[in-house]
C-alpha positions in Angstrom: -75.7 -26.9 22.4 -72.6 -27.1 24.1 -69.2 -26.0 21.1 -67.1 -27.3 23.9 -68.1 -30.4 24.6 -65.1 -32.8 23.2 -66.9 -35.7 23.2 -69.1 -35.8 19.8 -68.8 -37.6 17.1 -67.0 -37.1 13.2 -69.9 -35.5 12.2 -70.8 -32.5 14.1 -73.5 -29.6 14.2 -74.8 -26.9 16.0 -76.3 -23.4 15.2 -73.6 -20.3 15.8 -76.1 -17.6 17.0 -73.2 -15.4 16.4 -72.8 -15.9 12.0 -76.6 -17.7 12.3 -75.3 -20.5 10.1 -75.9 -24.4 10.9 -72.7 -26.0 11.7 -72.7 -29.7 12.2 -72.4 -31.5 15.5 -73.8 -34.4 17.1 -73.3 -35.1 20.4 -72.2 -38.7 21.4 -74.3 -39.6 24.2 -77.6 -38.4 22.1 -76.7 -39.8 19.1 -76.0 -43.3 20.3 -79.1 -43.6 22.0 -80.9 -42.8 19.2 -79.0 -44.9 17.1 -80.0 -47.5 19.2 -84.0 -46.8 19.5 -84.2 -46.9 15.6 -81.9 -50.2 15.7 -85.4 -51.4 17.9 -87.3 -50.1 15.6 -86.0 -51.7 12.5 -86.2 -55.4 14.5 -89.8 -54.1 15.7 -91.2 -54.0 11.9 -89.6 -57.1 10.7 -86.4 -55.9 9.5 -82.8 -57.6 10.4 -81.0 -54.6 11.4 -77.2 -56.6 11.4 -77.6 -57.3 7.0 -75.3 -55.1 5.3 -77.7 -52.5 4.0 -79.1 -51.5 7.3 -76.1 -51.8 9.5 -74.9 -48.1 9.8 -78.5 -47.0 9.3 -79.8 -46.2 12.4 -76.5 -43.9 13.1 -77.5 -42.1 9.7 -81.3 -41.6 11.2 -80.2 -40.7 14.2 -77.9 -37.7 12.9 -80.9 -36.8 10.4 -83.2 -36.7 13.1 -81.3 -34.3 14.8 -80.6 -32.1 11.5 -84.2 -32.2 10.5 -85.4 -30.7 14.2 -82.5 -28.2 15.1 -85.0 -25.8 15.2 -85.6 -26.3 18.6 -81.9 -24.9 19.3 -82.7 -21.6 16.9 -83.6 -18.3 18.2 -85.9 -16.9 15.3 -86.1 -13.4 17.1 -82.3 -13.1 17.3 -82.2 -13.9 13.7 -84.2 -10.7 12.8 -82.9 -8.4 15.2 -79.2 -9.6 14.7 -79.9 -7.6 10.9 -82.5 -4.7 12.3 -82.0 -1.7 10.5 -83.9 1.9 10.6 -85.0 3.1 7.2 -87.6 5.4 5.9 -89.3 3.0 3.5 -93.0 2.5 4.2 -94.7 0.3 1.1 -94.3 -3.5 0.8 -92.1 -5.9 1.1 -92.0 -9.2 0.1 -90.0 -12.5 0.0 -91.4 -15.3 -2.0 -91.1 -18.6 -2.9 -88.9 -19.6 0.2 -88.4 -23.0 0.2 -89.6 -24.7 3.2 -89.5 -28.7 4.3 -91.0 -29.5 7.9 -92.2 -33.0 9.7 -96.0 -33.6 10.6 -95.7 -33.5 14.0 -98.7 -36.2 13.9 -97.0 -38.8 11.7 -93.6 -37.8 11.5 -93.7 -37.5 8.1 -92.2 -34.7 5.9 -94.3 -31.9 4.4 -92.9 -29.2 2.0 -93.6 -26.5 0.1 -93.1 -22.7 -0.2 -93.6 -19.6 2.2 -94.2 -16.4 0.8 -93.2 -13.6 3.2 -94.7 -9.6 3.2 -95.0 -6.7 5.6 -94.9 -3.1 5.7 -92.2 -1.5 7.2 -92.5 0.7 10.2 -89.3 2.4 10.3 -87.6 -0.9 10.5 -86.6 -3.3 7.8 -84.6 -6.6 8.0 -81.5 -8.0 6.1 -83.8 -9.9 3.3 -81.9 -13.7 4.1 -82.8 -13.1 8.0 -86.9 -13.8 6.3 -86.0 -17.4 5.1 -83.5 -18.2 8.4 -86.8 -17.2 10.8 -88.9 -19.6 7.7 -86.1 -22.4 8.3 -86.0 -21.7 12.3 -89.8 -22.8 12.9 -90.0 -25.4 9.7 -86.8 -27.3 11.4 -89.0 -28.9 14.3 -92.3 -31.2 14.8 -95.0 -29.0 13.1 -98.1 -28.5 11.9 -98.8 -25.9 8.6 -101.1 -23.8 10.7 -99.0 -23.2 13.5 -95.9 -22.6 11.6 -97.6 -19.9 9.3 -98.3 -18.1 12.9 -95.1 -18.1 14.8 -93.7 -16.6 11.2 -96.0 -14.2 11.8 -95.5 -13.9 15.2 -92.2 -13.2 15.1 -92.0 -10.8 12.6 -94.4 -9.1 13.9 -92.7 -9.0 17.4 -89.3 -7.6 16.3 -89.9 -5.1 13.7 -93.7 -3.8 14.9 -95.0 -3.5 11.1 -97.7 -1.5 9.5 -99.1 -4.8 8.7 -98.0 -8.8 8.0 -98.9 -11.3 5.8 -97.8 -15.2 5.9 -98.8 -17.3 3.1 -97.7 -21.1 2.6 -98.4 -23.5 0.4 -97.2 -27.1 1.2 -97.9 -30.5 0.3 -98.3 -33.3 2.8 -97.0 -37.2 2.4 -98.8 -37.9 5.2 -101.9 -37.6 3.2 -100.2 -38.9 -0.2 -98.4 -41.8 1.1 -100.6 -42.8 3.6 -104.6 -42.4 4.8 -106.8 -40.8 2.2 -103.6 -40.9 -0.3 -105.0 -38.1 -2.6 -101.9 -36.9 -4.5 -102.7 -33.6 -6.0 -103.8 -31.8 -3.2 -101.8 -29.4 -1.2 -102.7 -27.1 1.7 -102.7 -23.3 2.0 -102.7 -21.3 5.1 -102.7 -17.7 5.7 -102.0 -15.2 8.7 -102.4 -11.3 8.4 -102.7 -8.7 10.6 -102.5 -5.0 10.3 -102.7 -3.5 7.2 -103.6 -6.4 6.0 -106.6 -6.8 7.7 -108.1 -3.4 7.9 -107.2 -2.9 4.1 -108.4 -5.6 2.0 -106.5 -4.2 -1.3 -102.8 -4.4 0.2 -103.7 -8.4 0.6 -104.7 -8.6 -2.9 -101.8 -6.7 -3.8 -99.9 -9.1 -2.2 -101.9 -12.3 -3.4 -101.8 -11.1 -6.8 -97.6 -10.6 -6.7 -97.6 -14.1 -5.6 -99.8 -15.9 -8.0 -102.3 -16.6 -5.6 -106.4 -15.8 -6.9 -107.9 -14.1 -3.7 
């Protein structure tokens, strides 16, 4: 994102890689475009997008549109490193119940849930907020669950070379409550491990059990 373009908007975001904190700013030129697709879009579906109720609305979606997919702009690997800290502390660590919300990538509809975080440390550790920033980073785009459990993983696994991680989430999709098979209760969980993990089956318990998940 260009901070020095002047020609944006009241509102404005973008990400400062430098404090890793979402700042607001929405570029003119982007904005009124999209403004003016979901104006279309409104007319398209029967709507009159000029009665008082809708009028500012597609400015609004356009602006959320772009807050709701700034992960595109969001370097999850500078995030860890930016807090990458030697220390001789080799047993578990995890961060649970990170609050994650994310669009289906197939629908466009939101999905939400939680993300439970662990590795082991290999003579590395991260500042504990960097975990739900990286969580945030990869939930922020056009998503399925599966493939943002594994660029978690991924990434954590790429900066700090663990013994061993483990990526659990549990999320719950509108685009099957609100729409298609419409089944309310469910939710989906997905899971990637590797390391310790993997080649012992009790530190996954472990870490199943400390979450509240039956393995």
């Amino acid at each position: 994102m260009d901070k020095e373009n002047k020609d944006f908007l009241t509102d404005k975001y973008y990400y400062d890689e430098d404090s890793f904190q979402t700042v607001q700013f929405f570029p003119k030129d982007r904005t009124e475009r999209l403004a003016q697709l979901y104006k279309q879009i409104l007319s398209t579906i029967g709507e009159n997008p000029n009665r008082e109720g809708l009028v500012e609305t597609p400015m609004r979606v356009a602006k959320a549109m772009q807050f709701l997919t700034q992960g595109y702009f969001i370097d999850a690997e500078k995030i860890l490193d930016s807090a990458k800290f030697h220390e001789d502390y080799d047993d578990i660590v995890i961060v649970k119940d990170i609050e994650l919300y994310s669009m289906c990538e197939h629908h466009m509809i939101p999905f939400f849930g939680k993300a439970h975080v662990a590795y082991y440390p290999n003579g590395f550790v991260t500042g504990l907020s960097k975990i739900p920033r990286v969580v945030d980073a990869f939930a922020r785009r056009l998503q399925i669950q599966e493939r943002l459990t594994n660029q978690i993983h991924d990434t954590i696994s790429k900066v700090l070379n663990p013994k061993g991680v483990a990526i659990v989430i549990e999320a719950y999709h509108l685009c099957m409550m609100m729409r298609g098979v419409q089944k309310q209760n469910s939710y989906t969980v997905t899971i990637a491990t590797s390391g310790v993990f993997k080649s012992q089956p009790e530190k996954l318990t472990q870490f199943l059990d400390l979450i509240g998940i039956k393995n």
